[in-house]
N, CA, C and O atoms as a GROMACS GRO file, in nm:
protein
  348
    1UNK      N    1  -1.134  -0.718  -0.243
    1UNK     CA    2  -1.021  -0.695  -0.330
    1UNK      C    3  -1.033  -0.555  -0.390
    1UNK      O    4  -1.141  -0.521  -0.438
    2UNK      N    5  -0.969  -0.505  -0.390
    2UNK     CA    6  -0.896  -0.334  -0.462
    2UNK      C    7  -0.866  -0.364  -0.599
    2UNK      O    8  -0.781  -0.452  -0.610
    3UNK      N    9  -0.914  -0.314  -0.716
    3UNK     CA   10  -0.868  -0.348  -0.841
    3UNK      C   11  -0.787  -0.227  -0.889
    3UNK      O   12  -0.690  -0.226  -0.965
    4UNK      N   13  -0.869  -0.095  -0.808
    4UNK     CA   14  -0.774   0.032  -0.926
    4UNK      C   15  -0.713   0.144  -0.847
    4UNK      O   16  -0.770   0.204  -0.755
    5UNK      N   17  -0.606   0.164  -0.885
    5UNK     CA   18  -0.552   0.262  -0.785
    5UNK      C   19  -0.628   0.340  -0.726
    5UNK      O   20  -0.594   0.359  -0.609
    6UNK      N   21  -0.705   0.386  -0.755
    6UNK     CA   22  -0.819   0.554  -0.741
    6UNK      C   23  -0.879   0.505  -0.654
    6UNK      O   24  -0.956   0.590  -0.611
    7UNK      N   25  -0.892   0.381  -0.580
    7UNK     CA   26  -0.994   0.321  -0.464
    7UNK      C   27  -0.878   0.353  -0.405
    7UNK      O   28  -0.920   0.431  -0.321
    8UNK      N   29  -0.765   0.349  -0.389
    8UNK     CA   30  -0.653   0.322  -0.272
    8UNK      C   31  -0.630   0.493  -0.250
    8UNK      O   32  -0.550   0.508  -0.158
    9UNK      N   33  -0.662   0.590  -0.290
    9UNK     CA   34  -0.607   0.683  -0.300
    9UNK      C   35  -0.668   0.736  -0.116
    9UNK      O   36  -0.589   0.731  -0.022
   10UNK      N   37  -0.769   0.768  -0.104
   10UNK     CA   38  -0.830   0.857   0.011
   10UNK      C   39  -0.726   0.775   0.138
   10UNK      O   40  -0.653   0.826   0.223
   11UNK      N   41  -0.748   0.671   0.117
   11UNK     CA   42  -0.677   0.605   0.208
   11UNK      C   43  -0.539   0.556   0.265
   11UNK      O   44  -0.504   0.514   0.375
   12UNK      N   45  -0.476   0.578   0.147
   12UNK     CA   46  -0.310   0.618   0.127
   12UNK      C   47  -0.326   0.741   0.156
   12UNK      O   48  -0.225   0.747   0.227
   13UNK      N   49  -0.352   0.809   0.159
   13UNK     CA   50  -0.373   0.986   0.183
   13UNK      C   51  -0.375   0.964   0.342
   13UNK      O   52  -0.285   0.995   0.420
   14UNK      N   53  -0.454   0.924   0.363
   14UNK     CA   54  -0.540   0.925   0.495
   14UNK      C   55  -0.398   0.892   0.624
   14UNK      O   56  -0.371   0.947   0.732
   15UNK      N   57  -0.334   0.776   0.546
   15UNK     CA   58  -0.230   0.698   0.615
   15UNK      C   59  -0.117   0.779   0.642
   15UNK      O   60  -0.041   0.754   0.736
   16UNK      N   61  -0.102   0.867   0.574
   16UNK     CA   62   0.012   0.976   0.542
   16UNK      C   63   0.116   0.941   0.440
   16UNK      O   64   0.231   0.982   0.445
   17UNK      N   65   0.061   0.854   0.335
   17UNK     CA   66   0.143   0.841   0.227
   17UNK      C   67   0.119   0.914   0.110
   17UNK      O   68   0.007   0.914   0.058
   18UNK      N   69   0.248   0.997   0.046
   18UNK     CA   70   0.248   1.087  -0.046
   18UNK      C   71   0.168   1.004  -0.189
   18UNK      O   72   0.211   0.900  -0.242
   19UNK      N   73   0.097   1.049  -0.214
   19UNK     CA   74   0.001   1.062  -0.363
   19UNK      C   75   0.052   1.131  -0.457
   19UNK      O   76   0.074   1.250  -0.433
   20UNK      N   77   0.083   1.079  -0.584
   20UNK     CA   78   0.100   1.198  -0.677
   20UNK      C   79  -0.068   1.225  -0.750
   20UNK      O   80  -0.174   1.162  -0.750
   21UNK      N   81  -0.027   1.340  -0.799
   21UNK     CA   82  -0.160   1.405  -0.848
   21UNK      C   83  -0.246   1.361  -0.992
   21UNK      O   84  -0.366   1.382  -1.008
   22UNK      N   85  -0.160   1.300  -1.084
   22UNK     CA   86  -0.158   1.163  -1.152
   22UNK      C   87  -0.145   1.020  -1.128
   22UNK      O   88  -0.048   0.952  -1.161
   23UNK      N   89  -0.254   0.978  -1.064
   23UNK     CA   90  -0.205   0.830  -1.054
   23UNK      C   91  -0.118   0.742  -1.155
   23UNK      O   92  -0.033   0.659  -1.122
   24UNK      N   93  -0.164   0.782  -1.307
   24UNK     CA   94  -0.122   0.721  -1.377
   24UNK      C   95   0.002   0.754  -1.460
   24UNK      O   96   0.044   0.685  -1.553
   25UNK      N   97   0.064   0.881  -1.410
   25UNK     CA   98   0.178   0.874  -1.501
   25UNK      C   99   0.249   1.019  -1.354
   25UNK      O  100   0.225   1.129  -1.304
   26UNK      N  101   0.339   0.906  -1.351
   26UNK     CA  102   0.411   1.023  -1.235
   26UNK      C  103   0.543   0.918  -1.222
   26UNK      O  104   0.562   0.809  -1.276
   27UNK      N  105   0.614   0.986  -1.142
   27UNK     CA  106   0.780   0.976  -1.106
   27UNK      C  107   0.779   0.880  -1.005
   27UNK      O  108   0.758   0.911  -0.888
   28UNK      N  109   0.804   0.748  -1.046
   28UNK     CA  110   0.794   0.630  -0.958
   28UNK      C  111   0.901   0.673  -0.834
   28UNK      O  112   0.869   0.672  -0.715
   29UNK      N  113   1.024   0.708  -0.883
   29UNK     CA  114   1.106   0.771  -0.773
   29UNK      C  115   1.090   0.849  -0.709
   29UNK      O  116   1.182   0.877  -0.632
   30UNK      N  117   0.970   0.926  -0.706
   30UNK     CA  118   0.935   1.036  -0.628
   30UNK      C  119   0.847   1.013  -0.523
   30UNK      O  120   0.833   1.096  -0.433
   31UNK      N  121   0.760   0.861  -0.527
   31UNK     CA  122   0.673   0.816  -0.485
   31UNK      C  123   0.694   0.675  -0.426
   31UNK      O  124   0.604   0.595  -0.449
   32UNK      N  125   0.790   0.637  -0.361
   32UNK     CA  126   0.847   0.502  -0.370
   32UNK      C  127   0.684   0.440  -0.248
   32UNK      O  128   0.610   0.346  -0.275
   33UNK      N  129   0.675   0.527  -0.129
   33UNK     CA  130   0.574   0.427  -0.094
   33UNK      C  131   0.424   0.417  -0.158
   33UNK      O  132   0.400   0.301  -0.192
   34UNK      N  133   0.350   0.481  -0.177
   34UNK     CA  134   0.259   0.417  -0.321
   34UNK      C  135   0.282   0.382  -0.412
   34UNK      O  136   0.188   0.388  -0.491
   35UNK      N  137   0.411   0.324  -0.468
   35UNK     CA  138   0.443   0.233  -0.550
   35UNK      C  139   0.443   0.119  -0.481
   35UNK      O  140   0.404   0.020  -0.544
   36UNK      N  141   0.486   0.099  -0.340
   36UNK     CA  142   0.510  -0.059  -0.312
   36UNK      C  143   0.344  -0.098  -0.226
   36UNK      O  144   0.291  -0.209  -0.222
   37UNK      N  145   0.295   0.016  -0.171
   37UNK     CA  146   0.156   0.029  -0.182
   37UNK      C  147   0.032  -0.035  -0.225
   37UNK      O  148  -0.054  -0.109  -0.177
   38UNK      N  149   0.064   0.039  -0.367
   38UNK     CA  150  -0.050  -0.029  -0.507
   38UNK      C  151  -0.008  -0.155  -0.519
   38UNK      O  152  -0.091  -0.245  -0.500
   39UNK      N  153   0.157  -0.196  -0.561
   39UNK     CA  154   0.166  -0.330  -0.573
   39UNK      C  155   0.178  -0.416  -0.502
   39UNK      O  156   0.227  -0.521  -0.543
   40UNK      N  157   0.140  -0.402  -0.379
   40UNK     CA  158   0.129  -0.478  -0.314
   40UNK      C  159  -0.030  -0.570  -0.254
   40UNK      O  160  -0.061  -0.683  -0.218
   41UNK      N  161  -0.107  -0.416  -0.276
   41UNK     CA  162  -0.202  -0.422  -0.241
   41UNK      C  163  -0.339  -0.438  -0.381
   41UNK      O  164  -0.444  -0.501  -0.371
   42UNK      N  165  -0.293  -0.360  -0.498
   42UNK     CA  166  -0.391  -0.384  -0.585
   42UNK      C  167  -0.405  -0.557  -0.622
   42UNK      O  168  -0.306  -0.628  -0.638
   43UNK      N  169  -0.528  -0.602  -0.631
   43UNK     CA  170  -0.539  -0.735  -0.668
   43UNK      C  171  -0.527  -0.849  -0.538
   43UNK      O  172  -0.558  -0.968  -0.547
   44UNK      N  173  -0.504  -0.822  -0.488
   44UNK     CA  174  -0.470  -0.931  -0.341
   44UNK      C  175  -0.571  -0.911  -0.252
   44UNK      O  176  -0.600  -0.797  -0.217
   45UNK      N  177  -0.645  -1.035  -0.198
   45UNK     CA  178  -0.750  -1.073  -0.107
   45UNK      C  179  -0.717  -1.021  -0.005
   45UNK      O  180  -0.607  -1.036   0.048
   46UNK      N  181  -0.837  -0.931   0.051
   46UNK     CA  182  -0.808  -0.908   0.159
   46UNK      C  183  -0.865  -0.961   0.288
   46UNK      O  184  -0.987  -0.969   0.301
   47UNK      N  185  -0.806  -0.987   0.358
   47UNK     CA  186  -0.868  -1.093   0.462
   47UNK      C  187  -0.954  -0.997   0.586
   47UNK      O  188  -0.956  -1.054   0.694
   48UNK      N  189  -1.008  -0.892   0.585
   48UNK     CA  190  -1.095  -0.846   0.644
   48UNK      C  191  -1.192  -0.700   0.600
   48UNK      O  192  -1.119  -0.624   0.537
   49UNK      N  193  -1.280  -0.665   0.610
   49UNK     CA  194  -1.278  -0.509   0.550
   49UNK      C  195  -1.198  -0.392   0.555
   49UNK      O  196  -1.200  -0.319   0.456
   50UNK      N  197  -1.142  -0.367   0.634
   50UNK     CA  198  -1.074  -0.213   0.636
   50UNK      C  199  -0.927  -0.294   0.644
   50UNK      O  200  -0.838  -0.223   0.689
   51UNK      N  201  -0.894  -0.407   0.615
   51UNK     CA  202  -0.744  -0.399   0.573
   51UNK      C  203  -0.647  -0.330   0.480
   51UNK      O  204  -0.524  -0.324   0.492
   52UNK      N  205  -0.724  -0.279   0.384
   52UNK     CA  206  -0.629  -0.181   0.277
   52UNK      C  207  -0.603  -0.070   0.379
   52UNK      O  208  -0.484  -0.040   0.377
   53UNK      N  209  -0.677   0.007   0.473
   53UNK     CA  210  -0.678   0.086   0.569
   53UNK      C  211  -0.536   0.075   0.612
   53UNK      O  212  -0.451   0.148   0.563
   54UNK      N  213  -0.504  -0.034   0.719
   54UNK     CA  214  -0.463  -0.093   0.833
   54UNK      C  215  -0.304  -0.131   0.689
   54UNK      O  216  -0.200  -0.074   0.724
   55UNK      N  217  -0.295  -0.182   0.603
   55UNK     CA  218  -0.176  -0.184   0.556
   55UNK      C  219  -0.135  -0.080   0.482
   55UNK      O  220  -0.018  -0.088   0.443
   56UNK      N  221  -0.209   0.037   0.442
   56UNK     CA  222  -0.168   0.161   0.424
   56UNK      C  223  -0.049   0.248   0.550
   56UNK      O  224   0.063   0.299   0.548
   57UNK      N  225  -0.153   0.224   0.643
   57UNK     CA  226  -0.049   0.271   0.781
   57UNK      C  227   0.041   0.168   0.810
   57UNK      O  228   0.131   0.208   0.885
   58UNK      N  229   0.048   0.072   0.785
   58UNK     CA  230   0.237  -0.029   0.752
   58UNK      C  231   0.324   0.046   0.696
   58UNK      O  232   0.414   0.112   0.749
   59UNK      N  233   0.285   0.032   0.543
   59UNK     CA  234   0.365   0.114   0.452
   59UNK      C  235   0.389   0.235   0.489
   59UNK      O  236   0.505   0.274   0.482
   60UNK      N  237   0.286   0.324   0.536
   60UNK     CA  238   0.328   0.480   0.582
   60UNK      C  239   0.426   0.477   0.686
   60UNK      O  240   0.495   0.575   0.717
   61UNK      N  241   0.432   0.347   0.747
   61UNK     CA  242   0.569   0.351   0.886
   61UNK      C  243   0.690   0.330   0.837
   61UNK      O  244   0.786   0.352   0.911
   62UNK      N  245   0.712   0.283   0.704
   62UNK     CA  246   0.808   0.222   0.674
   62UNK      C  247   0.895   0.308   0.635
   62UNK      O  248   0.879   0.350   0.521
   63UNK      N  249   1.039   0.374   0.733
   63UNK     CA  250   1.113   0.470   0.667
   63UNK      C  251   1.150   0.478   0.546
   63UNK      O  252   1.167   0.373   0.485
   64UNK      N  253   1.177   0.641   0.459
   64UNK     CA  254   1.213   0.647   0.357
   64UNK      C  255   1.341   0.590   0.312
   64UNK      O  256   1.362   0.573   0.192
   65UNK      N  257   1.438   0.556   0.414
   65UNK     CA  258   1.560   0.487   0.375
   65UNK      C  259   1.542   0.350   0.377
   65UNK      O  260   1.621   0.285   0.309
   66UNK      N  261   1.473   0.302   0.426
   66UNK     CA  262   1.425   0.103   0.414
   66UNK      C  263   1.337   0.070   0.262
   66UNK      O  264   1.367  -0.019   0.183
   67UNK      N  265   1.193   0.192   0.245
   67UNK     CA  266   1.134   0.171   0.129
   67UNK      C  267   1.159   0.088   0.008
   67UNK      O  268   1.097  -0.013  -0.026
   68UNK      N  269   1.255   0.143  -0.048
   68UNK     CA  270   1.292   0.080  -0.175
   68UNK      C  271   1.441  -0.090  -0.136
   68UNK      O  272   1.508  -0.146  -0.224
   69UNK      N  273   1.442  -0.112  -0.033
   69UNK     CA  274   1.515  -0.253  -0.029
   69UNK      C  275   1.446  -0.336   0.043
   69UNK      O  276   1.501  -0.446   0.056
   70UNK      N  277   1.290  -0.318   0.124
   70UNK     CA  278   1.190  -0.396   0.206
   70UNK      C  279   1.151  -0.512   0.115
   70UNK      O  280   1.132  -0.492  -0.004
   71UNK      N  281   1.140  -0.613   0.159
   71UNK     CA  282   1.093  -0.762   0.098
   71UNK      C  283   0.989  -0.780   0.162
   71UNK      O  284   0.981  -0.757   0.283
   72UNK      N  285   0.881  -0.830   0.078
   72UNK     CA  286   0.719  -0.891   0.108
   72UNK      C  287   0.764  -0.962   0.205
   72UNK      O  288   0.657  -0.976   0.263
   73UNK      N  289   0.865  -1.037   0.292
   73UNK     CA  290   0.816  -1.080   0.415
   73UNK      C  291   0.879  -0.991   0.530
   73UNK      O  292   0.907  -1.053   0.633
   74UNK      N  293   0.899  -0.890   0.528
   74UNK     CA  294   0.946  -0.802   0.588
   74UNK      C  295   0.841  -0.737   0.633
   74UNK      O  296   0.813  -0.705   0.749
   75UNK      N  297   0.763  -0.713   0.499
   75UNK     CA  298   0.624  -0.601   0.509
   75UNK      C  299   0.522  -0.714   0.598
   75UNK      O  300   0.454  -0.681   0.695
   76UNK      N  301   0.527  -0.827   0.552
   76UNK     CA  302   0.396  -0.898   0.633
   76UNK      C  303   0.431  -0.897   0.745
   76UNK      O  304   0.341  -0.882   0.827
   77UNK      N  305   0.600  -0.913   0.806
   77UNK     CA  306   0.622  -0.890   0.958
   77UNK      C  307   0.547  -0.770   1.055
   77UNK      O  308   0.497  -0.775   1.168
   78UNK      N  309   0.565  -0.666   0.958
   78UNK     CA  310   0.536  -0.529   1.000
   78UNK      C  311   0.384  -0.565   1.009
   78UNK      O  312   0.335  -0.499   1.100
   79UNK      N  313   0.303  -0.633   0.957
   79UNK     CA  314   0.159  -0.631   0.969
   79UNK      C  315   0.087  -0.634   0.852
   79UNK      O  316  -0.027  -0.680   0.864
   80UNK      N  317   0.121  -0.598   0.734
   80UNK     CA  318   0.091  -0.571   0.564
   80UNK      C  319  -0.018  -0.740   0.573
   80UNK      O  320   0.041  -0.844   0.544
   81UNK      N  321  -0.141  -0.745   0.605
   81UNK     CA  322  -0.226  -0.829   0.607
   81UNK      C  323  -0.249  -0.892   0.438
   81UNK      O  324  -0.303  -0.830   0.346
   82UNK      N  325  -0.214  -0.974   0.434
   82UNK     CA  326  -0.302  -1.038   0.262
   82UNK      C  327  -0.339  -1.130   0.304
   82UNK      O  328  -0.299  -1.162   0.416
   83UNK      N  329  -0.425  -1.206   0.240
   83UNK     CA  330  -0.503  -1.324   0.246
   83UNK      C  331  -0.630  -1.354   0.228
   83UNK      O  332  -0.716  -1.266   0.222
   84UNK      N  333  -0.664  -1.505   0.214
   84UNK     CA  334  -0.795  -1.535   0.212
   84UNK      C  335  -0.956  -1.460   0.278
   84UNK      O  336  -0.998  -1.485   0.391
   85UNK      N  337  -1.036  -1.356   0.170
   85UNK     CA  338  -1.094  -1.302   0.249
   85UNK      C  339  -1.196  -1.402   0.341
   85UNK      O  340  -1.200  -1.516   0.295
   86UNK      N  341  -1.258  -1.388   0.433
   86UNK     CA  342  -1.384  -1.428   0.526
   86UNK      C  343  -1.481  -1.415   0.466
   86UNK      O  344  -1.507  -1.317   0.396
   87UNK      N  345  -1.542  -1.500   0.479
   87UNK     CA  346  -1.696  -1.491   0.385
   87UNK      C  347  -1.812  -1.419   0.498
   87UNK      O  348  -1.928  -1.399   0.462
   0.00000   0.00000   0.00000
């Protein structure tokens, strides 16, 4: 599990999703996919190790005109993994 944004960052980066330079106080509209990103992903089990990885590059596919009207089962279609981690 991911608790704080600043773990998600190298890797949202990595994915090709825009970062603002403040995690904590920046232009939600400027940033729509690390907004649905973090909330999607901060706090939620992840069901393997490098899944924050692997649903970073979901979200990074997800055009800028779909972003802001995509529904959580839309994103899990696309691959956005949550679940029970493996022991």
């Amino acid at each position: 599990m991911i608790g704080l944004p600043k773990m998600l960052v190298p890797v949202a980066k990595h994915a090709g999703i825009k970062v603002p330079d403040n995690i904590n106080n920046f232009n939600r509209a400027e940033y729509p996919h690390w907004v649905v990103y973090t909330t999607l992903q901060l706090g939620a089990p992840l069901p393997y190790s490098t899944a924050h990885g692997d649903n970073a590059k979901v979200i990074a596919g997800i055009p800028d005109s779909r972003i802001r009207q995509i529904t959580l089962k839309e994103v899990e279609e696309l691959g956005f993994a949550i679940g029970t981690p493996i022991p």
